[in-house]
C-alpha positions as CSV (number, residue, x, y, z in Angstrom):
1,X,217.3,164.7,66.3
2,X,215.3,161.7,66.5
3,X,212.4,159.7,64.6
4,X,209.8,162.3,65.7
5,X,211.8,165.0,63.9
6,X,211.9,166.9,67.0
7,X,215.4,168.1,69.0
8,X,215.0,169.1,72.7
9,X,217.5,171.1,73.8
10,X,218.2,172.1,77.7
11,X,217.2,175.9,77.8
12,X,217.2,175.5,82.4
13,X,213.7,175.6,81.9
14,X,212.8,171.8,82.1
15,X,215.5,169.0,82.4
16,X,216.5,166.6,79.4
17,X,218.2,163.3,80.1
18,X,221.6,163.4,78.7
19,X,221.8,167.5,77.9
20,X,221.3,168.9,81.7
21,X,224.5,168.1,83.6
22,X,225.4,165.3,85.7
23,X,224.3,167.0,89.2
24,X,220.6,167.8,88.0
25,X,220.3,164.6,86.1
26,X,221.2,162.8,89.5
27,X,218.3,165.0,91.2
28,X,216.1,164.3,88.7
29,X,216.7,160.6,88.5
30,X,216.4,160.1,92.5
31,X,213.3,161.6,92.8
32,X,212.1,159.2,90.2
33,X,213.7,156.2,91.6
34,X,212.1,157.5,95.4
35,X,208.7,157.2,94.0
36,X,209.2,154.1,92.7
37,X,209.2,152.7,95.9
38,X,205.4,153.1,96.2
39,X,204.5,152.1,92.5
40,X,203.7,148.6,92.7
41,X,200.7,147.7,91.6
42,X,199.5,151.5,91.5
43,X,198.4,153.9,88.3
44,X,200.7,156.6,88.4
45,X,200.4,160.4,86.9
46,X,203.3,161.9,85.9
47,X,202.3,166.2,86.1
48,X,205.1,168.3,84.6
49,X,206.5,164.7,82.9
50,X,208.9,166.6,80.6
51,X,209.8,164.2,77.9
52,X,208.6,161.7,79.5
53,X,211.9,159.7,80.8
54,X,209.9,158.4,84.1
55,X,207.6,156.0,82.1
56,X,209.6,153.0,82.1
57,X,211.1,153.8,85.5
58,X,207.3,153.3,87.3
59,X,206.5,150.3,84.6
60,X,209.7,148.5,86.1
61,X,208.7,149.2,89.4
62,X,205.4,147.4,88.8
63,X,203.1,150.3,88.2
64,X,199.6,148.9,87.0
65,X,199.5,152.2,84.1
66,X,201.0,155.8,84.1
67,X,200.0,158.8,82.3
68,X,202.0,161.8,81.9
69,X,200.9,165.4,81.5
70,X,203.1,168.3,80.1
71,X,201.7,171.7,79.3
72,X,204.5,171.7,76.4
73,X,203.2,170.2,73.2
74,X,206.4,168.9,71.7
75,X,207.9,167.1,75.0
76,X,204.4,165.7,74.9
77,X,204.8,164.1,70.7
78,X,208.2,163.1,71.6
79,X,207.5,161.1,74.9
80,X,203.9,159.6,73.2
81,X,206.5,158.2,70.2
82,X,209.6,157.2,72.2
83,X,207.7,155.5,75.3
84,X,204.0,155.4,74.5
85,X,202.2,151.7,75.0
86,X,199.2,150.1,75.8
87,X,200.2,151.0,79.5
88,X,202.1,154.4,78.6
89,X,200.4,157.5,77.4
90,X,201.2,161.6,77.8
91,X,198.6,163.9,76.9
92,X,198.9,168.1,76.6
93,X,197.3,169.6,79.6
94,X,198.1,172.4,82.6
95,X,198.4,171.7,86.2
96,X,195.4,173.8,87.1
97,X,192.9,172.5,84.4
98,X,193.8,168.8,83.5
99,X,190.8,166.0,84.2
100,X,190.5,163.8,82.1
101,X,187.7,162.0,83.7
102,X,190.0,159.2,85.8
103,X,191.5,159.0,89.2
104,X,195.3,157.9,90.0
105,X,196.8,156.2,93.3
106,X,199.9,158.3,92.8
107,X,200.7,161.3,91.6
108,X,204.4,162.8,91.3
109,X,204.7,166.5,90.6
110,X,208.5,167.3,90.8
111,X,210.3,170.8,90.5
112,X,206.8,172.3,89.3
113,X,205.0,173.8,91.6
114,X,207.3,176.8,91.5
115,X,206.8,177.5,88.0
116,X,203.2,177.7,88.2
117,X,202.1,181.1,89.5
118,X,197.8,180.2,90.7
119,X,199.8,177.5,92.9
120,X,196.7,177.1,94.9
121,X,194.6,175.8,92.0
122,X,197.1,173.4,90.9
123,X,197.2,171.9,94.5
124,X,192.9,172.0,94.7
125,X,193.2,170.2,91.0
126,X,195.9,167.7,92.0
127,X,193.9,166.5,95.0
128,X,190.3,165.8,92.9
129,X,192.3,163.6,90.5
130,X,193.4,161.0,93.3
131,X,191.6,158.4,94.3
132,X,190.9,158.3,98.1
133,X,194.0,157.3,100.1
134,X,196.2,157.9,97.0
135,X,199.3,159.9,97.5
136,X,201.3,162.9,96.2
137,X,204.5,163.2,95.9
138,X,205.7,166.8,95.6
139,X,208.7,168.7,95.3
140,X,210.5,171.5,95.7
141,X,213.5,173.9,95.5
142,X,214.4,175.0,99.0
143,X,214.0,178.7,99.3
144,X,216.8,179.8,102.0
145,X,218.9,177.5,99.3
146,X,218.7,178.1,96.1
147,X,217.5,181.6,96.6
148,X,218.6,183.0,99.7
149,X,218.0,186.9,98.8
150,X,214.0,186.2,99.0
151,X,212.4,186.1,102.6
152,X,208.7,185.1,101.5
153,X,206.7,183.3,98.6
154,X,206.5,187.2,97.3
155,X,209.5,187.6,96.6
156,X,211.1,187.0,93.0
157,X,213.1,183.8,93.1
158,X,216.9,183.5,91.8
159,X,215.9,180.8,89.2
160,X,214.1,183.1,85.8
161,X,212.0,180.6,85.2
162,X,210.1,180.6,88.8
163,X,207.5,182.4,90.1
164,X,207.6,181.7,93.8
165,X,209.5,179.4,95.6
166,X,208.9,177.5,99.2
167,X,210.0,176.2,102.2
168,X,208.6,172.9,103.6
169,X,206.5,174.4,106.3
170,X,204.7,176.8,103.5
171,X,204.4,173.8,101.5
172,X,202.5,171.2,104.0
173,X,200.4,174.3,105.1
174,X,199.1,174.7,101.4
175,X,198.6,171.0,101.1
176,X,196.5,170.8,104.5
177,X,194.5,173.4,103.2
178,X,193.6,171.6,100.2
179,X,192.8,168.2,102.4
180,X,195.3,166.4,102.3
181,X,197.6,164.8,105.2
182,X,200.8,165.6,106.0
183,X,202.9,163.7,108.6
184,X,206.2,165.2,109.9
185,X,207.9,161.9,108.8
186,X,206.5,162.4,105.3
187,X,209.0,165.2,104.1
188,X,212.0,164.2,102.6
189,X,215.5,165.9,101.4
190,X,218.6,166.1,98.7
191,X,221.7,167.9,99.0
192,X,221.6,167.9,102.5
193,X,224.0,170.3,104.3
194,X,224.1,172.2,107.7
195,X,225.0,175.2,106.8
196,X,222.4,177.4,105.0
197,X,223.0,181.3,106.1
198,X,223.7,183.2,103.4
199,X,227.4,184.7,104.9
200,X,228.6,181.8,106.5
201,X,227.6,179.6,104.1
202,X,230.0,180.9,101.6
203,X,232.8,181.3,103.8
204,X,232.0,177.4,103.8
205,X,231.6,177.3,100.4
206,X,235.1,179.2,99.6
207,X,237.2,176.1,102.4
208,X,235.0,173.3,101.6
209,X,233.9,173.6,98.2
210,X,230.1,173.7,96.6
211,X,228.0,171.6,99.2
212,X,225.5,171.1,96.3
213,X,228.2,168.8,94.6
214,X,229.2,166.9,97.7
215,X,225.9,166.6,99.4
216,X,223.9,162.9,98.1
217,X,220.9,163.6,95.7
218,X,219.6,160.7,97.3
219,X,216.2,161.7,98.8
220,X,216.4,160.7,102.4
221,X,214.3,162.1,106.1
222,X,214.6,165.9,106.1
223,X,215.9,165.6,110.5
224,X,219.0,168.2,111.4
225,X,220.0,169.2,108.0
226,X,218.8,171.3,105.3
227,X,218.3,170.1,101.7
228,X,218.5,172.1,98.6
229,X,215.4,170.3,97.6
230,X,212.5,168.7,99.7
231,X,210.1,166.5,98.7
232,X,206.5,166.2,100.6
233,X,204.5,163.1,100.5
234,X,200.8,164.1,101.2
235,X,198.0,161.7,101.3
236,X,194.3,162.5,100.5
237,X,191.7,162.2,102.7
């Protein structure tokens, strides 16, 4: 409980800082810090922004403003009271549908894209709210990885609260379509491992122990290894 009035609890659906365990608060948190890396001097949107723990990350960095977007209307009263400032402000809106008549040089949509089921529309909307030459950073949850059964964005993912989930290549194809830019140096990795078939890969598992705790959550070059998550930086055109 807080001075909102409102508790946020970790349900697996979204992450909460402090409730979600150590491994996806280290995910969560890289990702953030990664995109930091571009924020100087840049206004930022936040889509998916949860309860809105990035804001002061990106204002740190040296990010001129940032807005955050959640489709959830309490993350959204909670993060407005605990972070909100002349340079900070969330607002209720969906993925496919928010404008809100501005333009952003950066846009970071992490571990969202596989909730939202007209994934196409999200990516068409994304690209009209950056300005020319801005960039997105999106990310996703590997699909050999995290659900190894499925063999195709059809397929019903492990994770309940998905709809579909990628792999890079189906990823950067989407994004191309949609006009943006995607250089091969320009997709990035955490929990990278080498092993990723299903049988061996849990032989592995049983001698060396879960690779998804050893592996870094640092986001680093996706080269001869495959991450649990990947993150694509495409730039609009």
């Amino acid at each position: 409980m807080n001075n909102t009035g409102i508790t946020i609890d970790f349900t697996g659906e979204f992450f909460v800082p402090g409730k979600s365990g150590e491994r996806i608060e280290a995910d969560h948190m890289e990702r953030y810090h990664f995109a930091c890396k571009f924020a100087q001097g840049k206004s930022i949107l936040d889509i998916a922004c949860g309860t809105g723990y990035s804001a002061p990350l990106f204002i740190k960095a040296g990010a001129a403003r940032y807005e955050g977007v959640d489709i959830n209307e309490k993350l959204v009263k909670y993060a407005n009271f605990k972070y909100g400032s002349d340079f900070v402000n969330y607002h209720v809106g969906d993925i496919c549908a928010f404008n809100n008549a501005k333009t952003y040089d950066i846009i970071t949509c992490f571990e969202t894209i596989e909730h939202v089921e007209n994934y196409e529309s999200a990516i068409k909307n994304l690209h009209g709210l950056l300005t020319h030459g801005g960039l997105l950073l999106i990310s996703s949850p590997n699909r050999p990885i995290t659900s190894p059964r499925c063999s195709s964005l059809d397929d019903k993912p492990a994770n309940e609260f998905h709809t579909q989930e990628f792999i890079p290549e189906e990823l950067q194809s989407i994004l191309k379509n949609y006009g943006f830019v995607v250089s091969p140096d320009d997709i990035y990795g955490q929990r990278q491992r080498r092993v990723y078939i299903n049988r061996i890969f849990n032989i592995f598992r049983k001698i060396f122990a879960n690779p998804d705790k050893k592996a870094s959550p640092l986001v680093t070059p996706v080269r001869d290894k495959i991450p649990r998550y990947f993150i694509i930086i495409a730039t609009k055109t």
